[in-house]
C-alpha positions as a Markdown table, in Angstrom:
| # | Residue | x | y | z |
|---|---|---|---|---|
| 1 | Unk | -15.0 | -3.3 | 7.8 |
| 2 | Unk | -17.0 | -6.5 | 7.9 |
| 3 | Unk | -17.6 | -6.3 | 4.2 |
| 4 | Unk | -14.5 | -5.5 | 3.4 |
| 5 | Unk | -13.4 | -8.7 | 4.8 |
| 6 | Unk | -16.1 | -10.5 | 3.1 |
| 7 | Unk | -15.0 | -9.3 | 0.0 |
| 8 | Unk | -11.1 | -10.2 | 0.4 |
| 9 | Unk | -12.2 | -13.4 | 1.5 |
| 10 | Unk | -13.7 | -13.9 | -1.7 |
| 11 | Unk | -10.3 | -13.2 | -4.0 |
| 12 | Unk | -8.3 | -16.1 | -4.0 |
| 13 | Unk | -5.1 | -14.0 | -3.9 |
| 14 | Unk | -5.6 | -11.8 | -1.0 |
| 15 | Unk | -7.2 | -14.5 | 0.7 |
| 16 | Unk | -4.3 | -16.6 | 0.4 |
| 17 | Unk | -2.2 | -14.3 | 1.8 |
| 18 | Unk | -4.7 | -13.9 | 4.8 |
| 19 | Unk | -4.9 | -17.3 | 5.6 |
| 20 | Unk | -1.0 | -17.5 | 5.6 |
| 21 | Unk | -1.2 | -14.6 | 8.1 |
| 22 | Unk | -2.8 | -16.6 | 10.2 |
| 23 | Unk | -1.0 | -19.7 | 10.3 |
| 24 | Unk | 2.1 | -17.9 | 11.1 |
| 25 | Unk | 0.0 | -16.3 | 14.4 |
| 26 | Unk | -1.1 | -19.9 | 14.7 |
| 27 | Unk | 2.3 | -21.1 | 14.6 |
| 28 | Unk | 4.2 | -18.5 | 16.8 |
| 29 | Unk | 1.3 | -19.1 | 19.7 |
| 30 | Unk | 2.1 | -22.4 | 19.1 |
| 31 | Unk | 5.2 | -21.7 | 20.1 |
| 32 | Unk | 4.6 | -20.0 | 23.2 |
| 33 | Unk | 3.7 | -23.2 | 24.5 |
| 34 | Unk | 7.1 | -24.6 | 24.0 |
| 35 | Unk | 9.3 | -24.4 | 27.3 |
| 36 | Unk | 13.1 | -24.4 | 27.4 |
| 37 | Unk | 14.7 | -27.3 | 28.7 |
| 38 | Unk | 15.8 | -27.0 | 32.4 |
| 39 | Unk | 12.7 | -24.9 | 34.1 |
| 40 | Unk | 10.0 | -26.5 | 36.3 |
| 41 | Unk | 6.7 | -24.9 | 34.6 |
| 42 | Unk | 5.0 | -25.6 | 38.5 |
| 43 | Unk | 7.5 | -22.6 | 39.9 |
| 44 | Unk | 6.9 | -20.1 | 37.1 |
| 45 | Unk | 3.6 | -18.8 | 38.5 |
| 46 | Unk | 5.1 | -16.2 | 40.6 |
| 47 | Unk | 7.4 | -15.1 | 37.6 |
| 48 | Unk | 6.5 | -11.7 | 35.3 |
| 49 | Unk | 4.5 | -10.3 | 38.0 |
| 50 | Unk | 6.4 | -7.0 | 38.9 |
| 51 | Unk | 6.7 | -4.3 | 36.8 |
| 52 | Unk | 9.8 | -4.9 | 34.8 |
| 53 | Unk | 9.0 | -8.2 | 34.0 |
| 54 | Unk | 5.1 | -6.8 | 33.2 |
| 55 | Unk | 6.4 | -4.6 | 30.4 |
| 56 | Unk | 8.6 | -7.0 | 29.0 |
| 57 | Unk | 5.7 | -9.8 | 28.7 |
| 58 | Unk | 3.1 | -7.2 | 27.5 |
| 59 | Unk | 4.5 | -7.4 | 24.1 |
| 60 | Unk | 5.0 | -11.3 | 24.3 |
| 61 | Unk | 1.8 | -12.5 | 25.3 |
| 62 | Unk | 2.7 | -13.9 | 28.7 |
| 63 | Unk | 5.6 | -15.8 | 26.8 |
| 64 | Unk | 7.9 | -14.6 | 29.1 |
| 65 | Unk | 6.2 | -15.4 | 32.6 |
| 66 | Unk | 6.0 | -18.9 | 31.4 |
| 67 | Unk | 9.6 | -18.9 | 30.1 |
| 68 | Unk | 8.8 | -20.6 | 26.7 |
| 69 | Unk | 11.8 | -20.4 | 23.6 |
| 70 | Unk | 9.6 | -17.4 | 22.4 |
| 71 | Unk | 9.6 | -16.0 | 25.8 |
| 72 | Unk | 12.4 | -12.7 | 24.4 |
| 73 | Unk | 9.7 | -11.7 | 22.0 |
| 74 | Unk | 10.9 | -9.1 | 19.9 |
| 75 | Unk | 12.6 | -6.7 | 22.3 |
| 76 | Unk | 16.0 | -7.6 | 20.9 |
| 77 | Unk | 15.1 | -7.0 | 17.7 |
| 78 | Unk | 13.6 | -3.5 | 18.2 |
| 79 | Unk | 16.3 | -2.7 | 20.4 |
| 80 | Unk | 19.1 | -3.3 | 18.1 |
| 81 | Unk | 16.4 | -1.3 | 15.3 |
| 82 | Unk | 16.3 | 1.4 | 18.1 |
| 83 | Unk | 20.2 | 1.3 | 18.2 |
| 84 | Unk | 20.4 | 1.3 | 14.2 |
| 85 | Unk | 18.1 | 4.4 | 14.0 |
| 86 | Unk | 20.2 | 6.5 | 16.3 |
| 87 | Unk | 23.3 | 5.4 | 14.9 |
| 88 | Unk | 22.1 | 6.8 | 11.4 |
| 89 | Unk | 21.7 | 9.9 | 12.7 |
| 90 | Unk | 25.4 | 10.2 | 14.4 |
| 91 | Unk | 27.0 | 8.2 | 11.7 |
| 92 | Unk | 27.8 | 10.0 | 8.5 |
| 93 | Unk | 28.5 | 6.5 | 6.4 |
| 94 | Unk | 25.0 | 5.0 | 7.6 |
| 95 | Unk | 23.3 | 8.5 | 6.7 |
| 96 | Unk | 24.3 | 7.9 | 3.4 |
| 97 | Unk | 23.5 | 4.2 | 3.2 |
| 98 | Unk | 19.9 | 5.2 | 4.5 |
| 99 | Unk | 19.3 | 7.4 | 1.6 |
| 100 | Unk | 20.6 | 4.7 | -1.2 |
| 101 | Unk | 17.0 | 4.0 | -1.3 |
| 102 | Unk | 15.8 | -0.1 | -1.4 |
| 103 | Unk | 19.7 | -1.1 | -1.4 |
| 104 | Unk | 20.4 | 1.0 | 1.6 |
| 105 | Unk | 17.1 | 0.3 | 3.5 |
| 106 | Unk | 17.9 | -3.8 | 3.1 |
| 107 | Unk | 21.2 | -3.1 | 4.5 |
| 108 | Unk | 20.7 | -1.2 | 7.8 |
| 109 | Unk | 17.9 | -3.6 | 8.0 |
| 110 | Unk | 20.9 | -6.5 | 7.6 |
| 111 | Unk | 22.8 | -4.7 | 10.7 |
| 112 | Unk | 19.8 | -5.1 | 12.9 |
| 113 | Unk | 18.9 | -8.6 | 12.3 |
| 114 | Unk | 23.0 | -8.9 | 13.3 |
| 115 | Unk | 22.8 | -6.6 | 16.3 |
| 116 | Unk | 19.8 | -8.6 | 17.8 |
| 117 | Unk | 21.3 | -12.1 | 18.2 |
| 118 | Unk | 23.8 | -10.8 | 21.3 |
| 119 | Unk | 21.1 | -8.3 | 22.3 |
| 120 | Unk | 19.0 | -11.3 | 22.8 |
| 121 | Unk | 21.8 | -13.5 | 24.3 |
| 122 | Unk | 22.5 | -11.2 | 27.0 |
| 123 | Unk | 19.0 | -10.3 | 28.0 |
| 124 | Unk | 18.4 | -14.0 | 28.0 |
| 125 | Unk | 21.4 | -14.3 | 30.4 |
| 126 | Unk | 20.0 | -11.3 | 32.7 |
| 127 | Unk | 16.7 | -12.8 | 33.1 |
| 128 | Unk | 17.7 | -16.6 | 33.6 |
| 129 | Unk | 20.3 | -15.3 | 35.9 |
| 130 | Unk | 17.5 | -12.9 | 38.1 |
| 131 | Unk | 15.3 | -15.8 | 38.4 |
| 132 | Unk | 17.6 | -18.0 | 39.7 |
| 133 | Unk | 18.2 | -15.8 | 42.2 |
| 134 | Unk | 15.0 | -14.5 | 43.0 |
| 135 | Unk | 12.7 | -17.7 | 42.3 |
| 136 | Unk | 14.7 | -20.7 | 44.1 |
| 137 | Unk | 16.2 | -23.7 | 42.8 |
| 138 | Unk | 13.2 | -25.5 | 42.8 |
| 139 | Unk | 12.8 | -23.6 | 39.1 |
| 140 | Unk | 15.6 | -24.9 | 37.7 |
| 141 | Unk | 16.2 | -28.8 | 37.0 |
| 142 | Unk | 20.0 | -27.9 | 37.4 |
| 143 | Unk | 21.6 | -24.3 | 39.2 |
| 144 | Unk | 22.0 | -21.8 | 36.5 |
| 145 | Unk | 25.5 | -21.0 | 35.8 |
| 146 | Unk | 27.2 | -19.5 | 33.2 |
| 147 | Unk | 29.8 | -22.5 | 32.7 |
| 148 | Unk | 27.2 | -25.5 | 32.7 |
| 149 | Unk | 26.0 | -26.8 | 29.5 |
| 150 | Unk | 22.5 | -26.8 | 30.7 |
| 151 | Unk | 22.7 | -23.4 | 31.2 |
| 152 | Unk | 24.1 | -22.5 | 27.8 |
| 153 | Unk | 21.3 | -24.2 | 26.3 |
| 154 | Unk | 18.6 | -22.3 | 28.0 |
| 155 | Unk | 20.4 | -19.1 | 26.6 |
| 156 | Unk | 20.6 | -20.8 | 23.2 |
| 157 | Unk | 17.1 | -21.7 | 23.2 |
| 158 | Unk | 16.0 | -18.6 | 24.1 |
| 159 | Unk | 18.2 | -16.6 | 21.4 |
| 160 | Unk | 17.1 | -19.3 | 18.9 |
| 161 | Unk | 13.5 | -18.2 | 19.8 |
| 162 | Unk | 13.6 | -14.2 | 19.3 |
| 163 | Unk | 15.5 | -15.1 | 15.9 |
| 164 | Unk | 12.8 | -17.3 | 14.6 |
| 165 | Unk | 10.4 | -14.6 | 15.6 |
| 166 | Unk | 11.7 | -11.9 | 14.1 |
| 167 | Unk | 12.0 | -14.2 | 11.0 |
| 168 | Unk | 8.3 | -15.1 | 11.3 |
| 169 | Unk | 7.6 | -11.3 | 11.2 |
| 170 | Unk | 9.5 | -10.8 | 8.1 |
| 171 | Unk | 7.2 | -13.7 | 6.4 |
| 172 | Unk | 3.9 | -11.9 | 7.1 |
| 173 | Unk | 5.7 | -8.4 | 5.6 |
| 174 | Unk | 6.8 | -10.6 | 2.8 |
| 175 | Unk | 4.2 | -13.1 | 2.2 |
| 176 | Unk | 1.0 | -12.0 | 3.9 |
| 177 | Unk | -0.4 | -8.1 | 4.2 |
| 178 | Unk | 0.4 | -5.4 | 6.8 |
| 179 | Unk | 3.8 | -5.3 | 9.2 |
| 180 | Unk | 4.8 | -8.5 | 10.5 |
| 181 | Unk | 6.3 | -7.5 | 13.7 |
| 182 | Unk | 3.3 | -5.2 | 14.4 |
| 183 | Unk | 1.0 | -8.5 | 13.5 |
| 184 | Unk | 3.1 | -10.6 | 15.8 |
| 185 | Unk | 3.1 | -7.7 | 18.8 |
| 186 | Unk | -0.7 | -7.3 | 17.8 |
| 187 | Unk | -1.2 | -11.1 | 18.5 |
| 188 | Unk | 0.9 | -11.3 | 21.6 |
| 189 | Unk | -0.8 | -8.2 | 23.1 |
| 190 | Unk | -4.4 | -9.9 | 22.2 |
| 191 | Unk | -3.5 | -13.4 | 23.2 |
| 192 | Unk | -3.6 | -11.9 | 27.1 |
| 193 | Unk | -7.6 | -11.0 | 27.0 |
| 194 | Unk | -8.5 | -14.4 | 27.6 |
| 195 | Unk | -7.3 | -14.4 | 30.9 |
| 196 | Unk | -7.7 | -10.9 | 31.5 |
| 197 | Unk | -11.0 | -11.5 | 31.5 |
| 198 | Unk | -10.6 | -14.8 | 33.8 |
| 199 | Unk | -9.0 | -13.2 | 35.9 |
| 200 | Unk | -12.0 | -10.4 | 36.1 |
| 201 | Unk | -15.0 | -12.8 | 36.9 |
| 202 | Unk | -12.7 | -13.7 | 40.0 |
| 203 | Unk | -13.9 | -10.7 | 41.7 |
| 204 | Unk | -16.5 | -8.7 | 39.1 |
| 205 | Unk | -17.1 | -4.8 | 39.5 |
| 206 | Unk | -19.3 | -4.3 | 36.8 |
| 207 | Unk | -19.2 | -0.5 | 37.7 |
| 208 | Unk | -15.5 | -0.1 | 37.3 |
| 209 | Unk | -15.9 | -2.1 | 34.0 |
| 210 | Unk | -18.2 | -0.2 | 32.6 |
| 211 | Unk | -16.3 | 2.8 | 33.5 |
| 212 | Unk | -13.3 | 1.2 | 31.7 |
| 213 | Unk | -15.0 | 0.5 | 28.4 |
| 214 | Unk | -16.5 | 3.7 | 28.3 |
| 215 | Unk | -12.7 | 4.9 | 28.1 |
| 216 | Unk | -11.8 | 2.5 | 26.2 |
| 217 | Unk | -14.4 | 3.5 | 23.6 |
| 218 | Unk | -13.1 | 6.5 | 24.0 |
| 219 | Unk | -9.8 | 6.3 | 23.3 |
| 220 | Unk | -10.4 | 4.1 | 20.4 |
| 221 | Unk | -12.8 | 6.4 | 19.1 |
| 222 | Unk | -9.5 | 9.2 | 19.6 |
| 223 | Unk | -7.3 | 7.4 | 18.0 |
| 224 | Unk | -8.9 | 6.8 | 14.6 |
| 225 | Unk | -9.9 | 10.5 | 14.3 |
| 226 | Unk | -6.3 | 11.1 | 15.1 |
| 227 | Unk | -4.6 | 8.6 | 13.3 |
| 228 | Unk | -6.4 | 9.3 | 10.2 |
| 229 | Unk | -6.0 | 13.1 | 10.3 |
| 230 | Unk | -3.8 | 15.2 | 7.4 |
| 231 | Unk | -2.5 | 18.2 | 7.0 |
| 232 | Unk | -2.9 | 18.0 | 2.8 |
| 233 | Unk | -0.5 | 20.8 | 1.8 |
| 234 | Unk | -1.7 | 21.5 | -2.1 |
| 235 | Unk | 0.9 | 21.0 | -4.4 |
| 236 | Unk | 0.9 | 22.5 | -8.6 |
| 237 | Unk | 2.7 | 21.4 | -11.4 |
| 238 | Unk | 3.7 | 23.9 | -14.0 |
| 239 | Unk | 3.3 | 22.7 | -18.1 |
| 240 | Unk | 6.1 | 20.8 | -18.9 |
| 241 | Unk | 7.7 | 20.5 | -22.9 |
| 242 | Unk | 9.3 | 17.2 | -23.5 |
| 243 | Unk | 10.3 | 17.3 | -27.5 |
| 244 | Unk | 7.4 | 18.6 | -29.5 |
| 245 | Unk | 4.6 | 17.8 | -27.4 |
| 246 | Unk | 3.5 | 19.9 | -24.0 |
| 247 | Unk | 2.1 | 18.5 | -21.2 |
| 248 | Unk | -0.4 | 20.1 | -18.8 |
| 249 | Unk | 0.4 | 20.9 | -15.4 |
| 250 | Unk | -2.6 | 19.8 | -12.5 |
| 251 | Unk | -2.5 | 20.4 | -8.9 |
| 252 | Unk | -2.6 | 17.5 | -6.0 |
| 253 | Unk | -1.6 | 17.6 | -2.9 |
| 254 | Unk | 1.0 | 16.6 | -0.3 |
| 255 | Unk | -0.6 | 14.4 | 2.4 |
| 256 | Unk | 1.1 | 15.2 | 5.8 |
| 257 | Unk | -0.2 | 12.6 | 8.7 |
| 258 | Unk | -0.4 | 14.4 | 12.4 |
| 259 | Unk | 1.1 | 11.3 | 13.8 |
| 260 | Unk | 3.7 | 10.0 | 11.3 |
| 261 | Unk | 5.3 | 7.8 | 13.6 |
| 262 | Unk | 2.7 | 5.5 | 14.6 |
| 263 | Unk | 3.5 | 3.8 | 17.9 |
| 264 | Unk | 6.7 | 3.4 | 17.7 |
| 265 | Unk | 7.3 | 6.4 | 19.9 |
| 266 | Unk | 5.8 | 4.1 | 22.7 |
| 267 | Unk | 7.7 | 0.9 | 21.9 |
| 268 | Unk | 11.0 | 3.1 | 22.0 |
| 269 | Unk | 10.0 | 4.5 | 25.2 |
| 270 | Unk | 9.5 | 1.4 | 26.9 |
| 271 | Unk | 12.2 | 0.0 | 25.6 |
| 272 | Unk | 14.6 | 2.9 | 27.0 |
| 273 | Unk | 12.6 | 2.8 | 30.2 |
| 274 | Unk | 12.8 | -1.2 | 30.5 |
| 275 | Unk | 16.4 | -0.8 | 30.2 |
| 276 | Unk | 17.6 | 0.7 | 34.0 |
| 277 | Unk | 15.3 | -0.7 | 35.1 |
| 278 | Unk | 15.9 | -4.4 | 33.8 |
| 279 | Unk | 19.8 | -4.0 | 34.9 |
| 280 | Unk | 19.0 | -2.5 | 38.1 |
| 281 | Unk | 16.4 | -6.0 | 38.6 |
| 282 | Unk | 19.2 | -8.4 | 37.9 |
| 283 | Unk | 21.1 | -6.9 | 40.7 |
| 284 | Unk | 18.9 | -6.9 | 43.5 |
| 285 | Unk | 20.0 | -10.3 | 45.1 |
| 286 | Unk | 23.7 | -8.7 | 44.9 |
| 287 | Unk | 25.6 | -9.4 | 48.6 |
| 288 | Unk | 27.3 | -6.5 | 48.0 |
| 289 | Unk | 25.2 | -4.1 | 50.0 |
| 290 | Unk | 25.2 | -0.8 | 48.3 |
| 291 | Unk | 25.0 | -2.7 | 45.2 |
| 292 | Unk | 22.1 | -4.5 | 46.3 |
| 293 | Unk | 20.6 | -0.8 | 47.6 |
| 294 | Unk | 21.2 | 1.3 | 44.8 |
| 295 | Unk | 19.0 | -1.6 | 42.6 |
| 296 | Unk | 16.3 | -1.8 | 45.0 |
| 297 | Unk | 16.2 | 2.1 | 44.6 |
| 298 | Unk | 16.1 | 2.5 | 41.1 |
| 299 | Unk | 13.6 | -0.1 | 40.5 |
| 300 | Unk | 11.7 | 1.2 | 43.4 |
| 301 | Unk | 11.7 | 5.0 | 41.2 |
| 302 | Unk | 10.9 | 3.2 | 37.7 |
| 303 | Unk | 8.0 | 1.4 | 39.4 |
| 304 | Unk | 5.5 | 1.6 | 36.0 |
| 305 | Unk | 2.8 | 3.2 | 38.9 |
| 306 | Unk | 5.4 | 5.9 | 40.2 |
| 307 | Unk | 5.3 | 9.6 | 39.3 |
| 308 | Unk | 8.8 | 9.6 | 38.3 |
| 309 | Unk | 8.2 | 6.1 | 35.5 |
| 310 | Unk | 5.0 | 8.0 | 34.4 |
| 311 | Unk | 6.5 | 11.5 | 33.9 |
| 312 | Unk | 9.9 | 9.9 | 31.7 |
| 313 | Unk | 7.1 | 8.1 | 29.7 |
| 314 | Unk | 5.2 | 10.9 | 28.7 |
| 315 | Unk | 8.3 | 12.9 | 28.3 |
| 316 | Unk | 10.1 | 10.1 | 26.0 |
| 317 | Unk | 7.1 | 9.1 | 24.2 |
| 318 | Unk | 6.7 | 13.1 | 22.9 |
| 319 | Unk | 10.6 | 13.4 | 22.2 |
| 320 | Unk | 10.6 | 10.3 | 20.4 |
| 321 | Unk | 7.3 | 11.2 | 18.2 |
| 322 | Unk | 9.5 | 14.4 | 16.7 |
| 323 | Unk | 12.9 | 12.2 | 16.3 |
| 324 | Unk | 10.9 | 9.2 | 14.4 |
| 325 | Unk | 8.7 | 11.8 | 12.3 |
| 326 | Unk | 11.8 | 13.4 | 11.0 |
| 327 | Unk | 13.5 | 10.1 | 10.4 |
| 328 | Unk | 10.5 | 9.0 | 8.4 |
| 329 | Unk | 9.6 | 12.6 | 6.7 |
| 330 | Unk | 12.8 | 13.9 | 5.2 |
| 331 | Unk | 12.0 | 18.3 | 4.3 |
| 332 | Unk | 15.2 | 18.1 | 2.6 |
| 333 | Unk | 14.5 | 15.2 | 0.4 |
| 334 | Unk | 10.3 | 16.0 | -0.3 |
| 335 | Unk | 11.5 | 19.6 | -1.7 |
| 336 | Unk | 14.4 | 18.4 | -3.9 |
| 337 | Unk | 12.3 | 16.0 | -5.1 |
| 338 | Unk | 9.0 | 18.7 | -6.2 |
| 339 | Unk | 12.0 | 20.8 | -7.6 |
| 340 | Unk | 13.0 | 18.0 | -10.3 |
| 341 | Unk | 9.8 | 16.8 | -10.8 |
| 342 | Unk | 8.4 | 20.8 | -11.6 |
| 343 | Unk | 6.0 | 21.1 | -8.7 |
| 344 | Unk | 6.1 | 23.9 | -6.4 |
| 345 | Unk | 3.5 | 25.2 | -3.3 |
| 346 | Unk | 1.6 | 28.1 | -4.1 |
| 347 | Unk | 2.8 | 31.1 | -2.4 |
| 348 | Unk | 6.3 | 29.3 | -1.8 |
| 349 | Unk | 9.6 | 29.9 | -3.5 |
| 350 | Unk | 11.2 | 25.7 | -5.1 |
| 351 | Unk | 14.4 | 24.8 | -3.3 |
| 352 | Unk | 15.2 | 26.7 | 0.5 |
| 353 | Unk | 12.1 | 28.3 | 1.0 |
| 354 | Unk | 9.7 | 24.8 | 0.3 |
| 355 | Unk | 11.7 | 23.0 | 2.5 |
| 356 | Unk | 11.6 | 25.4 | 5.4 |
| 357 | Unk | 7.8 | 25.6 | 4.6 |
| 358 | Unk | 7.5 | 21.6 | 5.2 |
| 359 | Unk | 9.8 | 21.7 | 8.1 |
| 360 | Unk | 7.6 | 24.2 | 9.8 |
| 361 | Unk | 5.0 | 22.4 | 9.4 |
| 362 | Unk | 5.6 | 19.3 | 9.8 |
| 363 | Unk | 6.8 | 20.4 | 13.4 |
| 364 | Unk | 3.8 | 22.3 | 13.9 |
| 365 | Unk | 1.6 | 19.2 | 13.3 |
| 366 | Unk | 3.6 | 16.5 | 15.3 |
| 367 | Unk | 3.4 | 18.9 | 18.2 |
| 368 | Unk | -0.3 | 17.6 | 18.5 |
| 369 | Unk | 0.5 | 13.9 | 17.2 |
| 370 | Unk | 3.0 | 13.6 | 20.1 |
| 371 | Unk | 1.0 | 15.1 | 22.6 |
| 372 | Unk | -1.8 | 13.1 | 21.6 |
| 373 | Unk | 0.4 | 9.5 | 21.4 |
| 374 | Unk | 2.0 | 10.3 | 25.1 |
| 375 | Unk | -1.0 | 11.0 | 26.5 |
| 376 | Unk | -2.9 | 7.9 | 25.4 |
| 377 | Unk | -0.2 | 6.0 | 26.6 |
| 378 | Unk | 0.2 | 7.4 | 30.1 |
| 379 | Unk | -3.5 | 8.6 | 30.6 |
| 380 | Unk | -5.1 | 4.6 | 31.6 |
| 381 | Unk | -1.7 | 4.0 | 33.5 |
| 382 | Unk | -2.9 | 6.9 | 35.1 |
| 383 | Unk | -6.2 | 6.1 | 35.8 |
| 384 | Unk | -5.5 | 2.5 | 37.1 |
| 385 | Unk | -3.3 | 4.1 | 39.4 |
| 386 | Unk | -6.7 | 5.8 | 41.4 |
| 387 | Unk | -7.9 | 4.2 | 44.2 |
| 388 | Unk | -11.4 | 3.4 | 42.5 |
| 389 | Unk | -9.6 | 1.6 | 39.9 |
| 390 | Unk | -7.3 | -0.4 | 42.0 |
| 391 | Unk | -9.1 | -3.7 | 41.9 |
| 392 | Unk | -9.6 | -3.3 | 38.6 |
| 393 | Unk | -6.1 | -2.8 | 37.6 |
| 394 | Unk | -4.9 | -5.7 | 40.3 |
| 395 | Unk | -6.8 | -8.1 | 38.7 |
| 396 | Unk | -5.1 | -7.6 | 35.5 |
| 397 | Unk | -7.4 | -5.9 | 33.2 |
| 398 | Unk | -5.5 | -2.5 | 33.3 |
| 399 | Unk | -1.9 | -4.2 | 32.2 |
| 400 | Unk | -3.7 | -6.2 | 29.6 |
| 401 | Unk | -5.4 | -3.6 | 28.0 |
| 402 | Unk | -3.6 | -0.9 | 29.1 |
| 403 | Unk | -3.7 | 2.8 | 26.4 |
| 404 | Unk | -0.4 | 1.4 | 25.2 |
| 405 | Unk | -1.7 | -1.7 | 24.3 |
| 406 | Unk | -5.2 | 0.0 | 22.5 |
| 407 | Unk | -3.1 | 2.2 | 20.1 |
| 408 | Unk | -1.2 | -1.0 | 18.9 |
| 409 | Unk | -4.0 | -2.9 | 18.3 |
| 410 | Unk | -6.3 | -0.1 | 16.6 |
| 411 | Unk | -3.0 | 1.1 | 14.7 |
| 412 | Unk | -2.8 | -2.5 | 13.2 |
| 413 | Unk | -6.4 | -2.9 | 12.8 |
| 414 | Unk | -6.6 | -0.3 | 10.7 |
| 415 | Unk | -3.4 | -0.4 | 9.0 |
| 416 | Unk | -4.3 | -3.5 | 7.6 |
| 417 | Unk | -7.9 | -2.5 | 6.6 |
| 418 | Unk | -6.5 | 0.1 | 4.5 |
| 419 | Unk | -3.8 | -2.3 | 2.8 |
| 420 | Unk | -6.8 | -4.9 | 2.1 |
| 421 | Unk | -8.8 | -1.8 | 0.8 |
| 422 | Unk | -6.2 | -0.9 | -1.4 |
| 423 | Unk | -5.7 | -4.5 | -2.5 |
| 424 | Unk | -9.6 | -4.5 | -3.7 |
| 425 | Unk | -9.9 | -1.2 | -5.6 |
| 426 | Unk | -6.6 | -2.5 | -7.8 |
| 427 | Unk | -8.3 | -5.4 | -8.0 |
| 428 | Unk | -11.1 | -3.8 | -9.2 |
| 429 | Unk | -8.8 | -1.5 | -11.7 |
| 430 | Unk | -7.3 | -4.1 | -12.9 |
| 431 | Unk | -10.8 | -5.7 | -14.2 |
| 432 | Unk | -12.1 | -2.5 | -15.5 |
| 433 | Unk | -9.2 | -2.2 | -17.7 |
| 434 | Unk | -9.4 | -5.7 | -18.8 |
């Protein structure tokens, strides 16, 4: 890794477009550190603490607990891409805008940036609205209200803010190498080890660390052999006469990963968990008093430490694996497309038969990819939950770098030591042939 890093350094194209990587990550952390107008940043300490607010700031850094414009991170946005996704599935017109290729992919992509500005207007409402009634007024310079133009700026600013996120993701895909939003998660998620860590050598257990990073190890260790395993289905290509000439067939191979969807699974979980959850929060302080009840229960059964939070995680996470998978990996689509090109699978019949072939397997495989991303994500939430781990977890370690957490930032380690990989042996084409 280290010297394929040395070596992109060294090739002024790819290391331009790693050095404007990172001054987009410097510049949205930069951000992070920019309040809205109206809050009192000495009352915010208590804020993002619970387990709601926890899940939302896990993918922000901390943004959110200290309420800068950046504070939304990108939950609106892969929310709305959440919404988009379904939608194409239910849809018959968006089905067939999904399957016009570049065109169709830039247009759904259109919708979402569209569907994320109210997404992030209203959850900006919800949560400026919670913690004016939960916090006091000392957090805001002036009450929060819906009809003051203070107010309406704090909304603004914090809608402004996902937007110029999401736009600062679509730089790095553009501009730079790898995902942008994953980079921008990736940083938000790694930005909270610094005081992770802090918060640690309050009260050390060096026993219940090293317990820890054992596991953590572990699971790293876990997730690259998983993430990098295929099932290659072999793949032959009969001769093929184009005018007088003939051209010989070969044989490759179809590369099937066992976890095609990568971690989205998780991020959709969590967001469709955050969801109830987040509504149910904003109506605690009700004075209606089954209103007020029914919220307190709710949050009280989607506690992120509760049986019932844990079980719908694991349960979403592995439904959402298969529903990604087959959004990503069309059978249909991969057999029509070996028909016209002339390859076929030994043993297997072009046309029907292929693509029940891939279907079955492709099932058969994400069976263990999504039994393998659920339980990674639930299995340190678990463990933090034991008495032995307790402290561990309180002190903020076990949020912080929490299995969730591990697989993003492995997921885009790797992701983008493979691009940068790929980026060197063209490079290294390319001179040969000159």
């Amino acid at each position: 890794m280290l010297e394929s890093m040395l070596n992109a350094f060294r090739a002024p194209d790819i290391r331009k477009r790693l050095l404007f990587v990172l001054g987009i990550l410097v510049v949205y952390r930069a951000l992070s550190h920019v309040l809205i107008p109206g809050i009192n940043p000495a009352t915010l300490s208590a804020q993002g603490d619970n387990g709601v607010f926890g899940l939302l700031t896990l993918f922000s850094g901390g943004d959110l607990k200290r309420m800068s414009i950046v504070g939304l991170g990108l939950n609106p946005y892969i929310n709305a891409t959440i919404i988009m996704q379904i939608l194409q599935s239910t849809i018959p017109s968006l089905q067939a805008l999904s399957r016009e290729g570049e065109y169709g992919r830039n247009q759904i992509t259109k919708y979402s940036r569209y569907l994320s500005v109210p997404l992030a207007a209203l959850q900006a409402y919800g949560i400026l609205a919670y913690m004016q009634a939960t916090s006091g007024a000392n957090t805001f310079n002036t009450p929060f209200s819906f009809e003051k133009y203070e107010s309406l700026t704090m909304i603004l600013s914090l809608t402004v803010g996902s937007v110029l996120l999401m736009w600062l993701g679509e730089l790095i895909t553009e501009k730079g190498i790898g995902n942008g939003i994953s980079f921008i998660i990736f940083a938000g998620i790694v930005s909270r080890i610094p005081s992770a860590v802090t918060s640690f050598f309050v009260s050390p257990d060096w026993l219940e660390l090293f317990a820890l990073g054992i596991l953590g190890l572990l699971i790293i260790f876990v997730i690259i052999f998983v993430q990098e395993g295929q099932r290659r289905i072999p793949i032959q290509y009969a001769n093929r006469v184009r005018g007088h000439r003939i051209y010989q067939g070969g044989s490759t191979f179809l590369p099937l990963r066992v976890n095609m969807a990568g971690v989205i699974p998780i991020i959709f979980a969590i967001s469709i968990l955050m969801f109830p959850a987040q509504i149910a929060t904003y109506f605690t302080t009700s004075n209606v008093q089954w209103v007020k009840d029914i919220s307190h229960g709710v949050v009280s059964w989607l506690s992120t430490t509760g049986p019932l939070y844990l079980s719908l995680y694991f349960l979403l996470t592995f439904a959402f694996a298969f529903f990604y998978t087959f959004i990503v990996f069309k059978p249909d689509e991969t057999a029509n497309n070996l028909r016209k090109a002339g390859g076929f699978i030994p043993g297997i019949r072009p046309g029907a038969p292929t693509e029940e072939y891939l279907r079955r397997v492709a099932l058969r495989i994400t069976v263990a990819g999504a039994f393998f991303v659920a339980t990674v994500a639930v299995l340190p939430m678990v463990i933090a939950a034991l008495p032995t781990f307790k402290n561990l977890s309180n002190a903020g370690v076990g949020v912080g770098l929490g299995g969730t957490s591990i697989l993003i930032v492995v997921s885009v380690v790797v992701e983008t030591m493979k691009q940068l990989e790929a980026q060197l042996m063209m490079r290294s084409y390319e001179g040969f042939i000159r």
